[in-house]
N, C-alpha and C positions, 0 to 999 in steps of 0.2 A: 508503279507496280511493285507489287511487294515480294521476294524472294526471301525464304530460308534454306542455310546452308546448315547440315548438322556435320559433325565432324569428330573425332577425337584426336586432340594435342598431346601434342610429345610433353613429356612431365617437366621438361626445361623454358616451357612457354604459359605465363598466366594470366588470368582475365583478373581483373580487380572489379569488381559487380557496384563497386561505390563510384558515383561521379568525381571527376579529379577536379577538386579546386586548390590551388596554388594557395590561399590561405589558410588552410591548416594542412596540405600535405605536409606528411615528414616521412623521411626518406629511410631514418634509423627504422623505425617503426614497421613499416613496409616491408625493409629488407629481412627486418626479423621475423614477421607474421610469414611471409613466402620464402624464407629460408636459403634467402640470398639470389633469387630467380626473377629479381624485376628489371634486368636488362632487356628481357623478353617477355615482358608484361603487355597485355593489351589494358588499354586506357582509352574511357572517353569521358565526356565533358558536353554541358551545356554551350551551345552556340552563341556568344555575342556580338554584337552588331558593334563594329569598329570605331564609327564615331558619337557613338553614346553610350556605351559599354553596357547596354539593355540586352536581355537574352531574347534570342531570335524565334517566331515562331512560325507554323508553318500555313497554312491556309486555315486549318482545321483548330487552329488556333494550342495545338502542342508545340510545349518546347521541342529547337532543334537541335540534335545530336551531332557533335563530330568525335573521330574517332581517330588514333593512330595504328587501326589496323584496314587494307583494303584489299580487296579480293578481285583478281587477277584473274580475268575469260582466255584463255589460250585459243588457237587458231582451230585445234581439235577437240575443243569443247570440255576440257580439261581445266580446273581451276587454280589456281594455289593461293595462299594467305603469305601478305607482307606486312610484318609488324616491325615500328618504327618510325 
């Protein structure tokens, strides 16, 4: 089941709308386009499958997404985002 969560971010937290692939990441680059705020960058990335480094996909036959940001259900139905 599919949920959206809409939200606005404090200006100290940013999304990078490009997939993160570790062969052309560069870090200078980044830091300068987001003006030194990728400590707190959300990033994601195509899914591979560990022992054959193929990208994972999901029944419906889409690539699968992971992410270094997850969002947190509190006991009173209250959420928070943890990036990292």
């Amino acid at each position: 089941k599919l949920h959206m969560h809409v939200t606005k971010l404090p200006n100290f937290v940013g999304v990078q709308p490009e997939a993160y692939d570790p062969s052309t990441y560069d870090a200078k680059v980044e830091e300068d386009e987001y003006r030194g705020y990728v400590h707190n960058m959300i990033r994601w990335r195509y899914k591979r499958d560990a022992s054959t480094g193929r990208y994972v996909r999901d029944e419906n036959g889409k690539l699968v997404r992971e992410s270094n940001a997850r969002f947190v259900k509190w006991s009173d139905g209250s959420y928070t985002l943890h990036v990292g």
